[in-house]
NULUMTOR-176694 format. One line per 3 residues: their letters; for each residue x, y, z of C-alpha. Coordinates in Angstrom, 2 decimals, padded with zeros to 5 digits. Layout:
# residues N
A> X Y Z ~ ...
***
This chain:
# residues 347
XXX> 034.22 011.13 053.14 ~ 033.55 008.99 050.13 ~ 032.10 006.41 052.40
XXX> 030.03 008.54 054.57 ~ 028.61 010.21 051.63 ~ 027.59 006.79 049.89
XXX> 025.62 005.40 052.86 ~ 023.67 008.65 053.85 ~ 022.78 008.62 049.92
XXX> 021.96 005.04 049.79 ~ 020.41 005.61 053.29 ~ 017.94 008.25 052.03
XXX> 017.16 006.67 049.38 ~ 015.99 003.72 050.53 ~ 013.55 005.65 053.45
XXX> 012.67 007.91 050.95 ~ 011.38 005.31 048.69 ~ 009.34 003.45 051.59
XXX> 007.98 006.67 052.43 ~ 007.03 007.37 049.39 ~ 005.09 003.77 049.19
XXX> 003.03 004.94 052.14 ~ 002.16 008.74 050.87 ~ 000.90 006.97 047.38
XXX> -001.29 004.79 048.82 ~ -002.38 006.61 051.68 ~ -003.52 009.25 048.65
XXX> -005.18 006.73 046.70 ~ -007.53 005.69 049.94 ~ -008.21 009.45 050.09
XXX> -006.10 009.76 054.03 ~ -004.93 013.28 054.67 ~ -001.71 013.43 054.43
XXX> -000.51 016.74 056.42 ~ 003.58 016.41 056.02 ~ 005.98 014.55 053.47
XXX> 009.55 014.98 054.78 ~ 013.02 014.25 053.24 ~ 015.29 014.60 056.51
XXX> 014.45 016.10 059.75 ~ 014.88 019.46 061.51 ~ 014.23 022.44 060.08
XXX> 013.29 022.78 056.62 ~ 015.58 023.74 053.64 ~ 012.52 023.80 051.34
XXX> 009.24 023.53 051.34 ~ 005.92 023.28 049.10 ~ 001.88 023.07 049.85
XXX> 000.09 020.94 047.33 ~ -003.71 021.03 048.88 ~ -003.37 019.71 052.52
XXX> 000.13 018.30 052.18 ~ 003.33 020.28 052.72 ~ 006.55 018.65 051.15
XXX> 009.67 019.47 053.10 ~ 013.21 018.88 052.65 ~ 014.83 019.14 056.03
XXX> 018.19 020.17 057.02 ~ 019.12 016.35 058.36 ~ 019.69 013.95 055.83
XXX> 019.24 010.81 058.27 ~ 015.91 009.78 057.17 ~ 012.46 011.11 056.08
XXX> 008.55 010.54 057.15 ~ 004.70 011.04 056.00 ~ 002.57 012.00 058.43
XXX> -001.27 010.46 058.02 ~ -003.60 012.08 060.10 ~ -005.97 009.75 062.26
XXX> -003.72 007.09 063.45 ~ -004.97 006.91 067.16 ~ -008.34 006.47 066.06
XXX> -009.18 009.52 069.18 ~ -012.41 010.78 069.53 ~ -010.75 014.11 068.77
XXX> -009.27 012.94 065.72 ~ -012.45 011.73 064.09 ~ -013.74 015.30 064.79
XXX> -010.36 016.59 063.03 ~ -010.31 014.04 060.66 ~ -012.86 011.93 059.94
XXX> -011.42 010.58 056.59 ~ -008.27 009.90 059.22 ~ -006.20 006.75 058.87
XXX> -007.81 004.90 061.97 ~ -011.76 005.74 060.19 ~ -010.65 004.43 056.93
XXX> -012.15 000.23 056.55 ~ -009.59 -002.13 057.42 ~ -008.52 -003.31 053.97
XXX> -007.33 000.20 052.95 ~ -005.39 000.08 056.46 ~ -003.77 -002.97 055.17
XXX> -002.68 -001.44 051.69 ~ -001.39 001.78 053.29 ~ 001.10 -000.03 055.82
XXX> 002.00 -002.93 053.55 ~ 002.48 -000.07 050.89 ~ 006.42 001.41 052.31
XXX> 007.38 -002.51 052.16 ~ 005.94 -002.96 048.76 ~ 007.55 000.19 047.50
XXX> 011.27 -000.86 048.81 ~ 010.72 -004.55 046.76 ~ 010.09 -002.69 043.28
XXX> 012.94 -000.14 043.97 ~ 014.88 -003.90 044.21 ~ 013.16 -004.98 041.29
XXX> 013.39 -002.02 039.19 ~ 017.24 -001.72 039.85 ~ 018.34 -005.72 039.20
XXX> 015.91 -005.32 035.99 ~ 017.83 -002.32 035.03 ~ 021.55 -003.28 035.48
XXX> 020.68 -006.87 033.57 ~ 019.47 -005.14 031.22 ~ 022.23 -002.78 030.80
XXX> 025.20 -004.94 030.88 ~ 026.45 -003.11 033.99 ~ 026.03 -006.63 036.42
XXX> 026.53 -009.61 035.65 ~ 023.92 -011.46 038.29 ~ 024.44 -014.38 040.65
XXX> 027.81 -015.95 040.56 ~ 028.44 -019.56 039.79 ~ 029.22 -022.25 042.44
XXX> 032.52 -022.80 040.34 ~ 035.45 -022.29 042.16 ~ 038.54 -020.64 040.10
XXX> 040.88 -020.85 043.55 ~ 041.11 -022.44 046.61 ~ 043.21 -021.12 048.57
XXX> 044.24 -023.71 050.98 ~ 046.83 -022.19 053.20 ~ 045.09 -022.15 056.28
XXX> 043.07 -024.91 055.74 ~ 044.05 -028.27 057.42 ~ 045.44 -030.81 054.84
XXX> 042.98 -033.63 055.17 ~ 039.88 -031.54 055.16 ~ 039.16 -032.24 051.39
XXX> 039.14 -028.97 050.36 ~ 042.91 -028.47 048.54 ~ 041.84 -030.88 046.52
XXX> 038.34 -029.81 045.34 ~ 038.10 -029.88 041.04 ~ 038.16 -025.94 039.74
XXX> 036.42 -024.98 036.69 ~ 033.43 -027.42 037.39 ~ 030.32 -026.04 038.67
XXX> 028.67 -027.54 041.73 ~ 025.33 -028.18 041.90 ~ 024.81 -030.24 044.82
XXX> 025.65 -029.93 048.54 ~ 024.66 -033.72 050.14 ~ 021.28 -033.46 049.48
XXX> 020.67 -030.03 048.47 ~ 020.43 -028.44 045.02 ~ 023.08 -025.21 044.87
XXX> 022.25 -022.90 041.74 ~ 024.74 -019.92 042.80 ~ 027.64 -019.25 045.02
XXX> 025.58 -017.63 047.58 ~ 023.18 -020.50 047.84 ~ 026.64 -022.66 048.56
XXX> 028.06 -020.24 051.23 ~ 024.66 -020.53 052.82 ~ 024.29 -024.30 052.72
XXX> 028.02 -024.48 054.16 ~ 027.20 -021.80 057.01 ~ 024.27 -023.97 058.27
XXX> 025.76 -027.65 057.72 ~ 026.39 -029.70 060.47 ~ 030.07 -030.26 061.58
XXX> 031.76 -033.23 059.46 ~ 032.15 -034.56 055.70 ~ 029.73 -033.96 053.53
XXX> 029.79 -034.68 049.79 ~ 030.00 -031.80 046.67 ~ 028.59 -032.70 043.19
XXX> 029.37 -031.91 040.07 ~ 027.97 -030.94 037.22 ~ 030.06 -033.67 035.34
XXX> 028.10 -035.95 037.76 ~ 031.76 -036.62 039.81 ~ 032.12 -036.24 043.61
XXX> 034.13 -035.05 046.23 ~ 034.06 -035.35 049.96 ~ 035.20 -031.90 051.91
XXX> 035.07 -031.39 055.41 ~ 032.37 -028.39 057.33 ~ 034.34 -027.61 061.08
XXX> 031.99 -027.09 063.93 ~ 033.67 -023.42 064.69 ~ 031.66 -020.76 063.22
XXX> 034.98 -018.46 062.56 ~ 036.93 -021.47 060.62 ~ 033.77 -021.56 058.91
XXX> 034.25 -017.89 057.56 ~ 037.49 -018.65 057.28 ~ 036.89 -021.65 054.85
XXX> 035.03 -019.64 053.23 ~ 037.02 -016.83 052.76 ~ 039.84 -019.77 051.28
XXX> 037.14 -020.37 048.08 ~ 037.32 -017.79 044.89 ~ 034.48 -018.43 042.85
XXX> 035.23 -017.90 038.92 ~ 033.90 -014.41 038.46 ~ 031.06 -014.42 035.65
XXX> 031.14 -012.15 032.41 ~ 028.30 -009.54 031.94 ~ 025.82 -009.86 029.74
XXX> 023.52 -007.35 028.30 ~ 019.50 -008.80 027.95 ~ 016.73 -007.13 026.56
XXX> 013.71 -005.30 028.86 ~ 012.11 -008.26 029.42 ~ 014.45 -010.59 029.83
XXX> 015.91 -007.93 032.50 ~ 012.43 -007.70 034.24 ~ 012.71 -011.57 034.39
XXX> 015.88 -011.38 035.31 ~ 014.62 -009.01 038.19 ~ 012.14 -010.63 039.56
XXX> 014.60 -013.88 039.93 ~ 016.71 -011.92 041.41 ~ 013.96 -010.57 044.33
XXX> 013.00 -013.82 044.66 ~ 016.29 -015.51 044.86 ~ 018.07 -012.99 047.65
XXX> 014.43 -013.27 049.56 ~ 015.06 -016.52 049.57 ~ 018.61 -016.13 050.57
XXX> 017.61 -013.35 053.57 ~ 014.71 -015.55 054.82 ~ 017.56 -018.65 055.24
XXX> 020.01 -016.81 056.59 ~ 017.27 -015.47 059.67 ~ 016.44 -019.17 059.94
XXX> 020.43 -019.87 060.66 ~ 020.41 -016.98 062.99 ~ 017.32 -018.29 065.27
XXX> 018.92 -021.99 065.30 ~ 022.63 -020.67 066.27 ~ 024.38 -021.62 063.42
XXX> 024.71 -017.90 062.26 ~ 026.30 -015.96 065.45 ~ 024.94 -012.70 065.96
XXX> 028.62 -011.30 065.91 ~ 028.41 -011.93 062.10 ~ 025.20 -009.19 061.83
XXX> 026.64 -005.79 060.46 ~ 025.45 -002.59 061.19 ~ 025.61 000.57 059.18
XXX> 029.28 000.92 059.61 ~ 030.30 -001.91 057.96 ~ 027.40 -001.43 055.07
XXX> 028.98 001.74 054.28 ~ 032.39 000.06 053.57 ~ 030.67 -002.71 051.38
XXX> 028.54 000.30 049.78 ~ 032.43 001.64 049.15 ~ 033.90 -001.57 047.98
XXX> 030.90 -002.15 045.39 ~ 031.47 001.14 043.77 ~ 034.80 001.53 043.55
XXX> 034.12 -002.28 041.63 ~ 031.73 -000.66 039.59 ~ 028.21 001.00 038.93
XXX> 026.63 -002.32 038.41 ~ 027.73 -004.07 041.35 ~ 026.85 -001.03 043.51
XXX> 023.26 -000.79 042.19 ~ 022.75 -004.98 042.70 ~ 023.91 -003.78 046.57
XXX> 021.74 -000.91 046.96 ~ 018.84 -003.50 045.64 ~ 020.05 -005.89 048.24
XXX> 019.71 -003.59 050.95 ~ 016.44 -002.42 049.55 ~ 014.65 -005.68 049.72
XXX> 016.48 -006.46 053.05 ~ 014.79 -003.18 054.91 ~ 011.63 -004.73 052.99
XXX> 011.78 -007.81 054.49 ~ 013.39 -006.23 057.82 ~ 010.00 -004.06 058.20
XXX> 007.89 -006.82 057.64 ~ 008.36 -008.49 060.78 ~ 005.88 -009.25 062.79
XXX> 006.97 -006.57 065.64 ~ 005.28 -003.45 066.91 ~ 006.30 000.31 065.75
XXX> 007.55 -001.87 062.30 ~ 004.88 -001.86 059.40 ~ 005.24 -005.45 060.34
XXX> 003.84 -005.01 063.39 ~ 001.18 -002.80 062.28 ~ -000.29 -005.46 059.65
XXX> -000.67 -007.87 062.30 ~ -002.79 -005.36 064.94 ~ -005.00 -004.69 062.13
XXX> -005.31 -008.46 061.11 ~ -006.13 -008.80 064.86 ~ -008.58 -005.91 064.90
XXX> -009.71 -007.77 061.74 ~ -010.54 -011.53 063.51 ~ -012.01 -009.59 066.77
XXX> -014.08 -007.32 064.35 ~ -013.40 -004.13 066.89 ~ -010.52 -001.85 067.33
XXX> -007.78 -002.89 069.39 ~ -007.36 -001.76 073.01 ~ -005.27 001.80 073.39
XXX> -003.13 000.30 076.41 ~ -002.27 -003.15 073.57 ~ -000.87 -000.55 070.92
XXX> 000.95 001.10 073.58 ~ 002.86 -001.35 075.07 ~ 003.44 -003.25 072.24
XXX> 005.16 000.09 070.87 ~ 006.69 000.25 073.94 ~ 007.91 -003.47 073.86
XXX> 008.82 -003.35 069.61 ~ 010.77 000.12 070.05 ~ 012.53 -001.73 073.26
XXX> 013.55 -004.83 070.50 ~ 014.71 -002.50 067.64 ~ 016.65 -000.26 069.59
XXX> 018.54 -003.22 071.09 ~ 018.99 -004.62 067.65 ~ 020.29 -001.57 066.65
XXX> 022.68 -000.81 068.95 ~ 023.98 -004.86 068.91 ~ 024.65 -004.43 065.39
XXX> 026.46 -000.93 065.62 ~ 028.55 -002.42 068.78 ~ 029.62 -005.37 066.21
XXX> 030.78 -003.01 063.84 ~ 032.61 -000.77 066.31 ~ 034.85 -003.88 067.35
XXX> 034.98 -005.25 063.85 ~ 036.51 -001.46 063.42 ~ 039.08 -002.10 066.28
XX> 039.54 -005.65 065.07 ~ 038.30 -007.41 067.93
***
C-alpha cells in the first residue's frame, strides 16, 4: 500500500506540475483555457475562474489543460479566434516548451531545497569503501582496487561522482582499462563484455557514503542547478548507451520498479526521496522533449517546421505523425512495464 500510494503521489505530482507549466503560459499569451484537471473521470470538485473550470477528478492517474484552438479548424477560429493554433508562432513555442520547463524547476527547486536543508547530501564520491569481490573472477583487478581514495579518472575520462563512474563502466569496451587516483597512483581492472556481469560488477563496488551538509540559499540554488545539469548530463549518456547497445533495453524500468525505488528512498530518508522525485522530474522533462509526435517534443518541432515553411502544416502530417508517435510511446510503455513484470517474477 505504502508503495502504491508513493508513486500515484509522486506520479501526480509530477503531471500536475507540467500541466501546470502549460496553463501559466498558455494564460500569459492570453489562450483560452476551457478545463484544468487533476485526475480524470468525474469530478470530485470543481471551480469557474472566468472561462476556466478547475476540476479535481475522481482518478488520480494523471491530469490535463485543455487550450482551445489546437486544430487550427475553420470552426475553431470562429469559436476561438484567440485559439492556440491563431496565436504567432513564438507564443506556440513558449506554451509547449512551457510543461517541460515547468518539470526542470520542480527539479531545481527540490535539489536547491534539500542542499540547503541538510536533508541530502548530493552526488556521491567515486571512492569505494567495499569491494565486494566474491563473485568477481580473481584476476580481474578489481579485489585489489585501493579504498578510501577517490577516483577521478577512467582511461581517458574525467569521473567527478559515482554515477559518472557506473556510467563510464556501463559503456566501456570489454578489457583492462586503467583507474586513477586522486593520489596520482593507478590501477588496472578489468570491464567483461556481458552486460549482466557488468551489473553484477557493479553491484560488487560500495561507494563510501558522503555526510550531509547544510549550505545556505544560494549556495543550495547553485547546488541545484549543478545538480540539473549534472543528472541531464547523466540521462542524455545513458540514451546514447541505449541507441549504441551497450545499455540493453531489459535494464529500462517501468513504473513498477520506480515505485519500489520511490519506497526504498523514503524509507532511507526525506532527503534522498525528494533528490528521486527531482530525478524523475527532470527525466519526464527530458523524456517529453523528444523529438516525437503527441510528446511536447514533437510538437516544438511541427511548429519549427511550420516556422522554416512559413505556412501551417498539412492536417493529414499532424495526423499521422500522432498516429505514428502514439504507436512509439505506447510500445515503449508497455516494453518497460513487461520488464518490470519479469523483473517481479525474477526472470
Amino acid at each position: 500500500m505504502t508503495t502504491a500510494f508513493l508513486m500515484m503521489l509522486v506520479a501526480n505530482l509530477l503531471i500536475f506540475v507540467h500541466e501546470l507549466g502549460h496553463l501559466l503560459a498558455a494564460k500569459w499569451a492570453g489562450m483560452p483555457v476551457t478545463s484544468f484537471s487533476v485526475g480524470f473521470g468525474p469530478a470530485l470538485l470543481s471551480l469557474r475562474r472566468g472561462e476556466t473550470e478547475y476540476r479535481l477528478a475522481l482518478i488520480p492517474l494523471g491530469g490535463f489543460v485543455r487550450i482551445e484552438g489546437m486544430r487550427g479548424t475553420d470552426e475553431e477560429r470562429a469559436r476561438w479566434p484567440d485559439g492556440f493554433a491563431f496565436q504567432p508562432l513564438s507564443r506556440r513555442l513558449v506554451v509547449i516548451v512551457a510543461g517541460v520547463a515547468a518539470n526542470a524547476l520542480l527539479a531545481l527547486v527540490l535539489y536547491a531545497a534539500v542542499s540547503v536543508t541538510g536533508r541530502w547530501s548530493g552526488p556521491v564520491e567515486a571512492r569505494l569503501a567495499i569491494v565486494d569481490a566474491s563473485e568477481l573472477p580473481p584476476a580481474d583487478g578489481w579485489s585489489t582496487v585501493p579504498t578510501e581514495l577517490r577516483i577521478v579518472r577512467l582511461d581517458g575520462r574525467e569521473i567527478e561522482d559515482w554515477s559518472e563512474l557506473a556510467m563510464a563502466l556501463v559503456g566501456a569496451e570489454e578489457g583492462f582499462h586503467r583507474l586513477l587516483f586522486e593520489d596520482g597512483t593507478t590501477h588496472q581492472v578489468w570491464v567483461p563484455a556481458d552486460e549482466t556481469a557488468r551489473i553484477r560488477l557493479l553491484e560488487s563496488l560500495v561507494p563510501v557514503p558522503p555526510s550531509p551538509t547544510e549550505l545556505g540559499v544560494r549556495d543550495g540554488t547553485v547546488a541545484g542547478v549543478r545538480e540539473v545539469r549534472r543528472n541531464a548530463e547523466l540521462i542524455a549518456e545513458s540514451g546514447r548507451l541505449l541507441a549504441t547497445g551497450a545499455i540493453g533495453l531489459r535494464q529500462l524500468n517501468g513504473p513498477i520498479e520506480i515505485a519500489r525505488v520511490s519506497e526504498r528512498t523514503f524509507r532511507v530518508g526525506l532527503g534522498q526521496f525528494l533528490a528521486f522525485v527531482a530525478f524523475l522530474s527532470l527525466n519526464l522533462a527530458i523524456f517529453n522533449f523528444l523529438p516525437i509526435p503527441v510528446l511536447d517534443g514533437g510538437h516544438f518541432a511541427m511548429l519549427l517546421m511550420e516556422g522554416v515553411a512559413g505556412r501551417p502544416l498539412p492536417p493529414r502530417l499532424r495526423r499521422y505523425g500522432d498516429v505514428a508517435g502514439a504507436t512509439v510511446v505506447c510500445f515503449f510503455m508497455t516494453f518497460v512495464l513487461l520488464n518490470d513484470l519479469l523483473r517481479l517474477f525474477g526472470l
